[in-house]
PDB file of N, H, CA, C and O in Angstrom:
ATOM      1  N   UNK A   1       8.942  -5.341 -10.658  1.00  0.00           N
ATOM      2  CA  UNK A   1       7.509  -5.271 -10.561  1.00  0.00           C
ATOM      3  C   UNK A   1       7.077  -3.809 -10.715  1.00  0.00           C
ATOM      4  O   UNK A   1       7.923  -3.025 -10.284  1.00  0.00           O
ATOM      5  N   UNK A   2       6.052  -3.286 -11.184  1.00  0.00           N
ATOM      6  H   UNK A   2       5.365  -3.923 -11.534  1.00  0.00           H
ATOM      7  CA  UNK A   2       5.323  -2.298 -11.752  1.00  0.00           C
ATOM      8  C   UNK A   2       4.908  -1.741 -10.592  1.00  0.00           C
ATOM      9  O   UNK A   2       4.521  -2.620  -9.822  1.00  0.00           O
ATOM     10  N   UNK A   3       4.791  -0.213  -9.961  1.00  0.00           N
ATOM     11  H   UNK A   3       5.105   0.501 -10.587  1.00  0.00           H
ATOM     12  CA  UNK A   3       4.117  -0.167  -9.216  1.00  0.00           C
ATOM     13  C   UNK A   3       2.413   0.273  -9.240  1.00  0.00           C
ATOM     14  O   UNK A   3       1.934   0.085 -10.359  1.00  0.00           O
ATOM     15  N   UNK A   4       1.771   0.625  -8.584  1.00  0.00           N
ATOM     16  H   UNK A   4       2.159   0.777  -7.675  1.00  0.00           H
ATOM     17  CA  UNK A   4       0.735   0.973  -8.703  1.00  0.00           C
ATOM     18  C   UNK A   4       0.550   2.272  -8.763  1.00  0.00           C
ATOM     19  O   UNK A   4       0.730   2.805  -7.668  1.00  0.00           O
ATOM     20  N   UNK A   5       0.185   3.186  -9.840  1.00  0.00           N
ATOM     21  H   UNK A   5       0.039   2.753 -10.729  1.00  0.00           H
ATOM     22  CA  UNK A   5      -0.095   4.554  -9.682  1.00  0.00           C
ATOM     23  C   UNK A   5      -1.763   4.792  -9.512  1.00  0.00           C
ATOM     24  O   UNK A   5      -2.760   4.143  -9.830  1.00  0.00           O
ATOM     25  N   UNK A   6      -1.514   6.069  -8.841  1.00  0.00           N
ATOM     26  H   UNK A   6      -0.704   6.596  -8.583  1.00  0.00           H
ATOM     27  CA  UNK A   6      -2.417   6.363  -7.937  1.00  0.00           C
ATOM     28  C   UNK A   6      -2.899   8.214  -8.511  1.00  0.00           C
ATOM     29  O   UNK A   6      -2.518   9.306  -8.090  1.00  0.00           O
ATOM     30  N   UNK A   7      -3.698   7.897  -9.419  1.00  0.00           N
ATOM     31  H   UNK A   7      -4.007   7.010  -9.761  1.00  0.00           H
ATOM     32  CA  UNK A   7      -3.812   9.546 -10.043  1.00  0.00           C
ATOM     33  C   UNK A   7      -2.841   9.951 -10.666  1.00  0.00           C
ATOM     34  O   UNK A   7      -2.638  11.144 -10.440  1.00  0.00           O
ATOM     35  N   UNK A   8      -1.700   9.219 -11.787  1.00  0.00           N
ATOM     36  H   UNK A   8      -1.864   8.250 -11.971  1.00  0.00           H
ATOM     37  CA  UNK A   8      -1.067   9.577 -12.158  1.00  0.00           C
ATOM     38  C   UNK A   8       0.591   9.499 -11.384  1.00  0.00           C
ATOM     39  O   UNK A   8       1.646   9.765 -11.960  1.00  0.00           O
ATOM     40  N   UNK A   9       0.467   9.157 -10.264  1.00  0.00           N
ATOM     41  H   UNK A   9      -0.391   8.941  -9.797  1.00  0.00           H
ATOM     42  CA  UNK A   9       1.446   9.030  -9.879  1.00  0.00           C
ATOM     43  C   UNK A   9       1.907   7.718  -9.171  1.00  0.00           C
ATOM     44  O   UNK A   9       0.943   7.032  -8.832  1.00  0.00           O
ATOM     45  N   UNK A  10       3.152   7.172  -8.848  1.00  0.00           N
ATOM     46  H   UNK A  10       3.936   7.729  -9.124  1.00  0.00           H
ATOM     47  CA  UNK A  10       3.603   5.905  -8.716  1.00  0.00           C
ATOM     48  C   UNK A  10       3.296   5.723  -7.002  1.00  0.00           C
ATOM     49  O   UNK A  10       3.601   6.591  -6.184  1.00  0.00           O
ATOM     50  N   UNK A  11       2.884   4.908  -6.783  1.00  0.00           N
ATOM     51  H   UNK A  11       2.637   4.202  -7.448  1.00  0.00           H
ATOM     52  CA  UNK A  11       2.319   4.564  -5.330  1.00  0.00           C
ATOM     53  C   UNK A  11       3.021   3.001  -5.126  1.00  0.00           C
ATOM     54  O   UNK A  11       2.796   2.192  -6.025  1.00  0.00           O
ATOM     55  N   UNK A  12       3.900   2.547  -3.912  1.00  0.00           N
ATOM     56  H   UNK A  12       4.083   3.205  -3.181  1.00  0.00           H
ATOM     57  CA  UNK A  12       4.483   1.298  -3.529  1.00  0.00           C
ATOM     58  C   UNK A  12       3.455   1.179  -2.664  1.00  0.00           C
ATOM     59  O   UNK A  12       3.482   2.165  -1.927  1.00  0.00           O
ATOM     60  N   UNK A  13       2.456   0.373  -2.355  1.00  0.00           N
ATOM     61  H   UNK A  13       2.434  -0.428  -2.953  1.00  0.00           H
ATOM     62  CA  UNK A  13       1.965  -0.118  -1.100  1.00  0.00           C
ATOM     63  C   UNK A  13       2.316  -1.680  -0.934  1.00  0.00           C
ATOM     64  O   UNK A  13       2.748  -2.474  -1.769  1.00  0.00           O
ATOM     65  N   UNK A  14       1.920  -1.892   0.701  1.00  0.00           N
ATOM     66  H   UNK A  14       1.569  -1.247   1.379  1.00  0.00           H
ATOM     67  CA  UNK A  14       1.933  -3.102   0.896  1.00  0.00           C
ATOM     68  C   UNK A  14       1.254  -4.434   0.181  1.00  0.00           C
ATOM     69  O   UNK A  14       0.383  -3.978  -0.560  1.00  0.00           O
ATOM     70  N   UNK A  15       1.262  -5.385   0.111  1.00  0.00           N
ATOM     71  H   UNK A  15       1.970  -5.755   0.714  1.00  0.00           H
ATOM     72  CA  UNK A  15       0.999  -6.286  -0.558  1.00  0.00           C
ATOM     73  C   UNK A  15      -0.634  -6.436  -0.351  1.00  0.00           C
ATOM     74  O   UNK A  15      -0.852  -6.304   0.854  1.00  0.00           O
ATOM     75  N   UNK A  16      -1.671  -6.627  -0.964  1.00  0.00           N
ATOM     76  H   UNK A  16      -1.494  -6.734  -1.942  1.00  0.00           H
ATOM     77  CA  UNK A  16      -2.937  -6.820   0.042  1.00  0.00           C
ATOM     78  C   UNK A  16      -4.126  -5.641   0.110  1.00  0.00           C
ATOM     79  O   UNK A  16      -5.265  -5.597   0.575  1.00  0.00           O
ATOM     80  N   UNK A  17      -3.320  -4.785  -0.546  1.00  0.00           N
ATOM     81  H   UNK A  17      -2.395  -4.820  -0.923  1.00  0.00           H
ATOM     82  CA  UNK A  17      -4.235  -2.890  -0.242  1.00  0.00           C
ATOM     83  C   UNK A  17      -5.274  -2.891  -1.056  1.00  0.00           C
ATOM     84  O   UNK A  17      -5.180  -2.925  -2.283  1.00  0.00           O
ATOM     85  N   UNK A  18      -6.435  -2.849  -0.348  1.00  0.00           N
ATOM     86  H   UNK A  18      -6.511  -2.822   0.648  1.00  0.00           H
ATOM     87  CA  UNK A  18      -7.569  -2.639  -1.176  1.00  0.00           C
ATOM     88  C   UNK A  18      -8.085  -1.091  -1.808  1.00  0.00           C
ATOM     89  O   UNK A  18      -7.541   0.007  -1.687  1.00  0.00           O
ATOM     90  N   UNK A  19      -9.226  -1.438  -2.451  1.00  0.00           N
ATOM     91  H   UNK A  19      -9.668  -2.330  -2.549  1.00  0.00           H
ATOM     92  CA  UNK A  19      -9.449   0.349  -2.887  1.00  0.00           C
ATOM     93  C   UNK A  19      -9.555   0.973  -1.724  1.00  0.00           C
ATOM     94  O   UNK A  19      -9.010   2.008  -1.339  1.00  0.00           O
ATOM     95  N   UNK A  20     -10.675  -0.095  -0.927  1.00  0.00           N
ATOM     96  H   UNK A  20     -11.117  -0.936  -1.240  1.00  0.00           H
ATOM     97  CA  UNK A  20     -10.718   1.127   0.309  1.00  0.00           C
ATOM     98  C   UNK A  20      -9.824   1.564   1.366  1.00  0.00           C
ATOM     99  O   UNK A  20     -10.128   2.353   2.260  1.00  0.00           O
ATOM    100  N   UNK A  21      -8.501   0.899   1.173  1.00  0.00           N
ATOM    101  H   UNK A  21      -8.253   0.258   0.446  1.00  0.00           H
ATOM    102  CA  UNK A  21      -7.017   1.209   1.941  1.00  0.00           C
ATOM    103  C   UNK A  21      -6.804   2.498   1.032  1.00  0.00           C
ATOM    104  O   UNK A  21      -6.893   3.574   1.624  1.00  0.00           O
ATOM    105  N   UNK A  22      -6.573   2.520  -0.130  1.00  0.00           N
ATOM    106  H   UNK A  22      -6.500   1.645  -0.610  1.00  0.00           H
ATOM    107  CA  UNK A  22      -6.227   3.458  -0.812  1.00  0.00           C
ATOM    108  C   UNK A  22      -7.210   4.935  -0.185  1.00  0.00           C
ATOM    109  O   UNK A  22      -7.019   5.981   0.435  1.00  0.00           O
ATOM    110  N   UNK A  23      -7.988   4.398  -0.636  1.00  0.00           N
ATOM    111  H   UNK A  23      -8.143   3.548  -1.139  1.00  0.00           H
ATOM    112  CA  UNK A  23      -9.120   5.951  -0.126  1.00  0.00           C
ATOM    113  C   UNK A  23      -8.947   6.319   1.066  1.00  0.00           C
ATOM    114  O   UNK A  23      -8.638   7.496   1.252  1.00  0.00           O
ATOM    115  N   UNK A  24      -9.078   5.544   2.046  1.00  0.00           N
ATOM    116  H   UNK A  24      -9.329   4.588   1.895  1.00  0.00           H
ATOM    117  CA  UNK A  24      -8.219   5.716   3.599  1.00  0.00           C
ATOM    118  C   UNK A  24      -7.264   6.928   3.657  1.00  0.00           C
ATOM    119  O   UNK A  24      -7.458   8.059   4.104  1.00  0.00           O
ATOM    120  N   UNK A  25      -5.983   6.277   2.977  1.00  0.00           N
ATOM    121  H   UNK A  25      -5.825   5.359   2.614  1.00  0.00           H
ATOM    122  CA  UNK A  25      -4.824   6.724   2.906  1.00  0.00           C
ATOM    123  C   UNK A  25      -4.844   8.144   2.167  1.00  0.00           C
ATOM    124  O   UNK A  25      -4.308   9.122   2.688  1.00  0.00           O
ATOM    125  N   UNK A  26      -5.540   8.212   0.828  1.00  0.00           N
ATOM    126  H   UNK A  26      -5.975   7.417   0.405  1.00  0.00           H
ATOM    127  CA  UNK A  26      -5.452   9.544   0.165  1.00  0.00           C
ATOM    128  C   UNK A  26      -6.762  10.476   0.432  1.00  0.00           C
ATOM    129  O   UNK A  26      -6.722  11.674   0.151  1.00  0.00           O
ATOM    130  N   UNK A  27      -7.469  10.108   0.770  1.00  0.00           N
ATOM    131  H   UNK A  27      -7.501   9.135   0.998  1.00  0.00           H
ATOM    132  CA  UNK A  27      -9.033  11.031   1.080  1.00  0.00           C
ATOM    133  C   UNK A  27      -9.085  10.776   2.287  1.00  0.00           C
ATOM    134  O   UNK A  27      -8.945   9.716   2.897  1.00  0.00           O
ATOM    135  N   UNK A  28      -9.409  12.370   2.797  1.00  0.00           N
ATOM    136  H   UNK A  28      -9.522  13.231   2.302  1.00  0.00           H
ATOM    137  CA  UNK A  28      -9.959  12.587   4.262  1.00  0.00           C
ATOM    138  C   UNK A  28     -11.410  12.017   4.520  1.00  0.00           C
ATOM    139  O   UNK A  28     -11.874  12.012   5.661  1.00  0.00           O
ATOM    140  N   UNK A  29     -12.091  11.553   3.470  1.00  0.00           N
ATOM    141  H   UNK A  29     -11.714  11.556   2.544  1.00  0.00           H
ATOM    142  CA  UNK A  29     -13.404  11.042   4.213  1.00  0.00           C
ATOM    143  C   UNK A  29     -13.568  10.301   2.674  1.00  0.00           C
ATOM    144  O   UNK A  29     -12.980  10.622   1.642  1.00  0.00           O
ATOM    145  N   UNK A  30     -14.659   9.099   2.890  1.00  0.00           N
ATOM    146  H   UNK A  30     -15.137   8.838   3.728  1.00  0.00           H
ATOM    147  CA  UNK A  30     -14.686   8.784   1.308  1.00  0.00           C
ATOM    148  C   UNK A  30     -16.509   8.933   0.762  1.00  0.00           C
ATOM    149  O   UNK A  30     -17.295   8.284   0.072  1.00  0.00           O
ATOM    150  N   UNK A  31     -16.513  10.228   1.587  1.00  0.00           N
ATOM    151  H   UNK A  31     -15.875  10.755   2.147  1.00  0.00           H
ATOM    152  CA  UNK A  31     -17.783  10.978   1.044  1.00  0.00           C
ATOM    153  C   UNK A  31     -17.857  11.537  -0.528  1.00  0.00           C
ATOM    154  O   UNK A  31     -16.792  11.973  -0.965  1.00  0.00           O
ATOM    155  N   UNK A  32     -18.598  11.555  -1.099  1.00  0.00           N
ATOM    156  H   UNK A  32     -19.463  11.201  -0.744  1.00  0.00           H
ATOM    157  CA  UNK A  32     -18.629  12.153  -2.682  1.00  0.00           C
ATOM    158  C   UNK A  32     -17.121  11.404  -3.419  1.00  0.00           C
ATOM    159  O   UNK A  32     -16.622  11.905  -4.426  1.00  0.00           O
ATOM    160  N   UNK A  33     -16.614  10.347  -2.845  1.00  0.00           N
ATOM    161  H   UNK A  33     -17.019   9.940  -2.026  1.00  0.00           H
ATOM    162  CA  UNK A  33     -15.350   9.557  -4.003  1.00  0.00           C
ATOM    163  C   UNK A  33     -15.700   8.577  -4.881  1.00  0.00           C
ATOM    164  O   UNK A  33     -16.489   7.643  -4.738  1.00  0.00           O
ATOM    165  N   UNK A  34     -15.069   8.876  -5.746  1.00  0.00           N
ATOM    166  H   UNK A  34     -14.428   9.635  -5.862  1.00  0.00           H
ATOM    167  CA  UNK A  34     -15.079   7.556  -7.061  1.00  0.00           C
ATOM    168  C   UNK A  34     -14.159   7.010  -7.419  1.00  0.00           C
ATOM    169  O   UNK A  34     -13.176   7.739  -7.555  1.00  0.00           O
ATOM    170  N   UNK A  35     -13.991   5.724  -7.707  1.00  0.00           N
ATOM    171  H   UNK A  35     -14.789   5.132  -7.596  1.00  0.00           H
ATOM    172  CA  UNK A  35     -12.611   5.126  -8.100  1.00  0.00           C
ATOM    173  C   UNK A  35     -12.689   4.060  -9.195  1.00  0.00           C
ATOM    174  O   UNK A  35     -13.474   3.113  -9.158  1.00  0.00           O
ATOM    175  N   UNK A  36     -12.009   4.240  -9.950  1.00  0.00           N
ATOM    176  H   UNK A  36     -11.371   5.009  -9.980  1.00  0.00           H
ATOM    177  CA  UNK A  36     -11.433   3.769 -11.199  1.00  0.00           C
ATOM    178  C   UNK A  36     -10.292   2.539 -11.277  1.00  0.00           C
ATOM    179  O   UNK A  36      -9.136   2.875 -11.021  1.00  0.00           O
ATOM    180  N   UNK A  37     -10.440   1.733 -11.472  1.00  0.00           N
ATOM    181  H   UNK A  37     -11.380   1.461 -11.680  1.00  0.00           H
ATOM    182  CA  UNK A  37      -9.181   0.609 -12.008  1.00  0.00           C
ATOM    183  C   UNK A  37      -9.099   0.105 -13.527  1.00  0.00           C
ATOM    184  O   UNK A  37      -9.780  -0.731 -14.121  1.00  0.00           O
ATOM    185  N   UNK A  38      -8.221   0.762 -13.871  1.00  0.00           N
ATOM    186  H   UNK A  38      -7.668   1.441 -13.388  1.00  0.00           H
ATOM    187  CA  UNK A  38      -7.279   0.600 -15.255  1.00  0.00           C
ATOM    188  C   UNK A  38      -8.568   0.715 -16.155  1.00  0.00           C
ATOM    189  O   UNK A  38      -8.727  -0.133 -17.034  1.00  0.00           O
ATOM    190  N   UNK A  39      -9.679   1.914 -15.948  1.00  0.00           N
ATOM    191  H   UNK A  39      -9.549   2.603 -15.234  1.00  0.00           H
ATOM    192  CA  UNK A  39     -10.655   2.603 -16.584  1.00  0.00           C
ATOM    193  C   UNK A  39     -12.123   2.280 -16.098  1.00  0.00           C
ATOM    194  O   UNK A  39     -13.211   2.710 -16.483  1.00  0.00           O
ATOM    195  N   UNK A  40     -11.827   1.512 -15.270  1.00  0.00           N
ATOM    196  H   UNK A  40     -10.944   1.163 -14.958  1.00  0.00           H
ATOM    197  CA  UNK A  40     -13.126   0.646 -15.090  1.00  0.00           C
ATOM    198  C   UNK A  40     -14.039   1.174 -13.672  1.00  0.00           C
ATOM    199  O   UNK A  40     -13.354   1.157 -12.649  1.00  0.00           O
ATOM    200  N   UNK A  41     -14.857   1.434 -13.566  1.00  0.00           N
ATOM    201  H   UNK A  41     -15.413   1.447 -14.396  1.00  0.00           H
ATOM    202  CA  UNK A  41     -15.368   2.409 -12.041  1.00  0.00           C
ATOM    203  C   UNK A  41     -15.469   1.039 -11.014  1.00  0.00           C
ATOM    204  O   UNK A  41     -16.377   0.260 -11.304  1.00  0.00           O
ATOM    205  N   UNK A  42     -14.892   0.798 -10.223  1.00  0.00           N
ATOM    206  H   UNK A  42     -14.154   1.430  -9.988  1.00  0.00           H
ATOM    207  CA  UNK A  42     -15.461   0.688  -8.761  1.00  0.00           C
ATOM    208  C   UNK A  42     -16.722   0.547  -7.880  1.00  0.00           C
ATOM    209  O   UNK A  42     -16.740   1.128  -6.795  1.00  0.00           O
ATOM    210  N   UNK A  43     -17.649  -0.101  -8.233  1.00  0.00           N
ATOM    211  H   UNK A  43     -17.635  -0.574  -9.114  1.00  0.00           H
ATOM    212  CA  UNK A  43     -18.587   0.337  -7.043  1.00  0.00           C
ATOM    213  C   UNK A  43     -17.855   0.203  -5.738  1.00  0.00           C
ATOM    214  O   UNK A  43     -16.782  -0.280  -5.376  1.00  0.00           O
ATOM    215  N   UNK A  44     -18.949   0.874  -5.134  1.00  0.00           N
ATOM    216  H   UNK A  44     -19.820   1.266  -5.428  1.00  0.00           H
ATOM    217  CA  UNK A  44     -18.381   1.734  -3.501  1.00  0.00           C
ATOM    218  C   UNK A  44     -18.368   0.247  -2.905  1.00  0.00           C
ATOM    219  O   UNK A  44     -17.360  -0.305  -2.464  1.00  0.00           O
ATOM    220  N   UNK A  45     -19.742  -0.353  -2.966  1.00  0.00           N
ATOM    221  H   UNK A  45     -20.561   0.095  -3.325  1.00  0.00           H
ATOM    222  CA  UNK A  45     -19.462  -1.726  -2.731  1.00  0.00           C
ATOM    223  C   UNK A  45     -19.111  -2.984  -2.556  1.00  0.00           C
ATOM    224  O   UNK A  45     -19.717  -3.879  -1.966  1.00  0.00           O
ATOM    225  N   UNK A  46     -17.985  -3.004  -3.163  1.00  0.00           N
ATOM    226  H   UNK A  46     -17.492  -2.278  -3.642  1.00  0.00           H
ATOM    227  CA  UNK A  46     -16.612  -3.703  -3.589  1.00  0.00           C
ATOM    228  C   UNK A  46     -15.637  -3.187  -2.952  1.00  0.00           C
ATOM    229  O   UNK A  46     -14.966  -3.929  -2.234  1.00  0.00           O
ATOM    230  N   UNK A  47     -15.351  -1.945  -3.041  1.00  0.00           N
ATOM    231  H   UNK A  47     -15.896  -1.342  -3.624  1.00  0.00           H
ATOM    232  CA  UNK A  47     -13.963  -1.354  -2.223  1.00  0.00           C
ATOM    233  C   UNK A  47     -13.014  -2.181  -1.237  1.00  0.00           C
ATOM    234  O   UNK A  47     -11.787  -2.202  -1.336  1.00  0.00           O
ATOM    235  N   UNK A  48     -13.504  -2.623  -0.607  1.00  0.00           N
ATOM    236  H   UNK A  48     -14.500  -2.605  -0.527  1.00  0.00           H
ATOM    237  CA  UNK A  48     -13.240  -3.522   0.800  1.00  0.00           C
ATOM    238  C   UNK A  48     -12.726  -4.801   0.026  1.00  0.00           C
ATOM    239  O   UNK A  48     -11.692  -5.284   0.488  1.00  0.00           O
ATOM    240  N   UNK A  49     -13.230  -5.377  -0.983  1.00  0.00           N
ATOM    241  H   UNK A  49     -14.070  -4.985  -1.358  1.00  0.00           H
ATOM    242  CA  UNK A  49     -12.723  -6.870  -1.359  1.00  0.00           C
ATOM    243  C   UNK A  49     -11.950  -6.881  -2.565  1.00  0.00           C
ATOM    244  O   UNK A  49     -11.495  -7.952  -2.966  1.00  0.00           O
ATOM    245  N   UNK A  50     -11.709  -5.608  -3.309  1.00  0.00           N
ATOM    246  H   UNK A  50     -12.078  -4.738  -2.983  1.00  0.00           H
ATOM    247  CA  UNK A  50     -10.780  -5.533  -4.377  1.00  0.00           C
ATOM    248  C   UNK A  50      -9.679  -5.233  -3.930  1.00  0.00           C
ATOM    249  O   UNK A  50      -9.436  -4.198  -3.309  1.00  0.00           O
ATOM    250  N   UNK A  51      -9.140  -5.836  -4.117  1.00  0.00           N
ATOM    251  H   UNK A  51      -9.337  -6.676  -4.621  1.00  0.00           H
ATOM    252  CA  UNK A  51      -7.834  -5.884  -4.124  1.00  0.00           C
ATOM    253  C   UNK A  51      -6.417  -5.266  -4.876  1.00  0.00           C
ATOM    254  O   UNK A  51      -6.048  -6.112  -5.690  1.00  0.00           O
ATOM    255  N   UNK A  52      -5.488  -4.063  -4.881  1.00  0.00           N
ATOM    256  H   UNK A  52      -5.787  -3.376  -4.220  1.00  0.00           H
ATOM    257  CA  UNK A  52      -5.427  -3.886  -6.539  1.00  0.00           C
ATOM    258  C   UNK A  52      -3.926  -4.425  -6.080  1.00  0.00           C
ATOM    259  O   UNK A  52      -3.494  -4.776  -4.982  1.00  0.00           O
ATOM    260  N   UNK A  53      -3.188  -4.322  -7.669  1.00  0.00           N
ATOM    261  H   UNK A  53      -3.539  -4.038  -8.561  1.00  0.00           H
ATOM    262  CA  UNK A  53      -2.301  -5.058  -7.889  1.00  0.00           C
ATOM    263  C   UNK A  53      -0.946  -4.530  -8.200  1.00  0.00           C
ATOM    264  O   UNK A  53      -0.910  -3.312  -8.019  1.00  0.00           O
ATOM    265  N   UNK A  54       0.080  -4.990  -8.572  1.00  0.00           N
ATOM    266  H   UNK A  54       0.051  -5.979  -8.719  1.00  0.00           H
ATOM    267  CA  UNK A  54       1.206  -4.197  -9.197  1.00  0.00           C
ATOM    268  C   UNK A  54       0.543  -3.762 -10.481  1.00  0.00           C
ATOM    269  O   UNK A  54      -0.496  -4.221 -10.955  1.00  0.00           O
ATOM    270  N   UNK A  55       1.335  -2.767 -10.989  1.00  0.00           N
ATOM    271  H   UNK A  55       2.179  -2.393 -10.604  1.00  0.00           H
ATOM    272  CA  UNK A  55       0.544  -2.496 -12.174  1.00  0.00           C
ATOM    273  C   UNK A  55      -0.735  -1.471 -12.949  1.00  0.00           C
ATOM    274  O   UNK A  55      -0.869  -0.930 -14.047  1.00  0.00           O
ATOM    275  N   UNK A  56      -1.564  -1.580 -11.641  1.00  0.00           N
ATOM    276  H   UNK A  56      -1.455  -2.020 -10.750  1.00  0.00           H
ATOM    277  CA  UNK A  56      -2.981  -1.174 -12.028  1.00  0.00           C
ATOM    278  C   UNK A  56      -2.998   0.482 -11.586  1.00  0.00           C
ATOM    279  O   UNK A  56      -2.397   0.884 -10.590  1.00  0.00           O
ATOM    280  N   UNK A  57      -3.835   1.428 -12.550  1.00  0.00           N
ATOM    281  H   UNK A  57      -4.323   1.102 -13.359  1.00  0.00           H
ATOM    282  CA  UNK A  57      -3.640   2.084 -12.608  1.00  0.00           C
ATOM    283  C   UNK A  57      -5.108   2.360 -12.025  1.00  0.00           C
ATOM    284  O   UNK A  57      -6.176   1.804 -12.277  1.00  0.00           O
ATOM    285  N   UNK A  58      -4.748   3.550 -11.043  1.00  0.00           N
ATOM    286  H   UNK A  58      -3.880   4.002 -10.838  1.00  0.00           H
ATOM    287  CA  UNK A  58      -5.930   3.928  -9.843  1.00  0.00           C
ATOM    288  C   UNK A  58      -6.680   5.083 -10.066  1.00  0.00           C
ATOM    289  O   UNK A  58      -5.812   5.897  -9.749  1.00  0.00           O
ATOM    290  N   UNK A  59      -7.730   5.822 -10.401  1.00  0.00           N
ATOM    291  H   UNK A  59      -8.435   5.161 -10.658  1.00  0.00           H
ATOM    292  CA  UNK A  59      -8.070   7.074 -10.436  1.00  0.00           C
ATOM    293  C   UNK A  59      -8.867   7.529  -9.358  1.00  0.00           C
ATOM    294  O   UNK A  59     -10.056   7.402  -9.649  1.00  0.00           O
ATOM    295  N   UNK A  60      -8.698   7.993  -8.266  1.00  0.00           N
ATOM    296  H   UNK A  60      -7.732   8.096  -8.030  1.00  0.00           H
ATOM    297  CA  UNK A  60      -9.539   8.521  -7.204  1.00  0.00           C
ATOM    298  C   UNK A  60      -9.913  10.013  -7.683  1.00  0.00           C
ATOM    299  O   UNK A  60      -9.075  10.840  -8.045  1.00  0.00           O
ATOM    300  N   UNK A  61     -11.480  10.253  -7.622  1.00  0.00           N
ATOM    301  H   UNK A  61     -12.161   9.582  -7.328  1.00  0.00           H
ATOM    302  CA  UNK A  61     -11.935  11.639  -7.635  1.00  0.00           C
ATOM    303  C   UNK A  61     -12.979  11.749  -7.129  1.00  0.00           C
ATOM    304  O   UNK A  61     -13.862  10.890  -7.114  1.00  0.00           O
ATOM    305  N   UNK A  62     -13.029  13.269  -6.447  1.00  0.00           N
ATOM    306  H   UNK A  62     -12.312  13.967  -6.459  1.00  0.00           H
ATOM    307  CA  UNK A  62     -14.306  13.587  -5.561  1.00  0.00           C
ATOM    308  C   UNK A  62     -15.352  14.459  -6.423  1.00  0.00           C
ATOM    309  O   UNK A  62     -14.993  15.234  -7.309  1.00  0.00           O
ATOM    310  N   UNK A  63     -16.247  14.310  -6.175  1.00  0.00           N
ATOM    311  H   UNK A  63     -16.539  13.680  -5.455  1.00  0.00           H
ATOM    312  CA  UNK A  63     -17.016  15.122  -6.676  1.00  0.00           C
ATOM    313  C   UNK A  63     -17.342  16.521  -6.178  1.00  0.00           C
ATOM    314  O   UNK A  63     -17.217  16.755  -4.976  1.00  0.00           O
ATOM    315  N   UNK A  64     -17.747  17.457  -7.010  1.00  0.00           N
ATOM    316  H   UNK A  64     -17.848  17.267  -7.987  1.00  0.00           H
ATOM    317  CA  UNK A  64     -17.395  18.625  -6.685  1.00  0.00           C
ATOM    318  C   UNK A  64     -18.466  19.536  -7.297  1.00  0.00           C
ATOM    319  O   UNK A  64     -18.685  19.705  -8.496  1.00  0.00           O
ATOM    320  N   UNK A  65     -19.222  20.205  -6.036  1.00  0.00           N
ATOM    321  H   UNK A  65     -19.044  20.068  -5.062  1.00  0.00           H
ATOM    322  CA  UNK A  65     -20.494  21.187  -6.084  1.00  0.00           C
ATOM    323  C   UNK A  65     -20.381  22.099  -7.087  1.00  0.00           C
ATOM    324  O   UNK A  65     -19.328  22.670  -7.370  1.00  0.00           O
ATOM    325  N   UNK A  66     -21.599  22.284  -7.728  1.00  0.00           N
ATOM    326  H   UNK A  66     -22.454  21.820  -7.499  1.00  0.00           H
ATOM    327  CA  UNK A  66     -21.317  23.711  -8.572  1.00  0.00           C
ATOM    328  C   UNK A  66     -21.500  23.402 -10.075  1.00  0.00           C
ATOM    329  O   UNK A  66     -21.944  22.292 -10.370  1.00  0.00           O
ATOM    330  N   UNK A  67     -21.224  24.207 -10.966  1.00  0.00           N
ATOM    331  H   UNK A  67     -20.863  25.109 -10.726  1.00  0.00           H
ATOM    332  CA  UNK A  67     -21.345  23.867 -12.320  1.00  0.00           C
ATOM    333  C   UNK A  67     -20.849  25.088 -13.166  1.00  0.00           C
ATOM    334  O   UNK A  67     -20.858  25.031 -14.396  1.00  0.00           O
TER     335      UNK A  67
END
């Protein structure tokens, strides 16, 4: 089985991990975050009931002041 990478890198989680387990786990707060599945954005609103899978490829990024 494939695992799930997580920004480029290979992530094993438990069976069941939603986005917002993920963000949990890798972001200290999930203030200014965005997340991506296999290109596709996330609303924040969903987080909690998506589910991701073997396979799927995750992009977490914060946004960042300035220009």
């Amino acid at each position: 089985m494939k695992p799930i990478t997580v920004n480029g890198s290979p992530w094993d989680g438990p069976p069941g991990t939603t986005v917002a387990d993920l963000v949990a786990t890798f972001c200290p707060s999930p203030r200014g975050i965005a997340v991506a599945c296999n290109g596709e954005v996330v609303p924040k609103s969903t987080w909690h009931g998506t589910e991701v899978r073997a396979g799927d490829a995750i992009e977490i990024v914060a946004a960042a002041a300035g220009g």
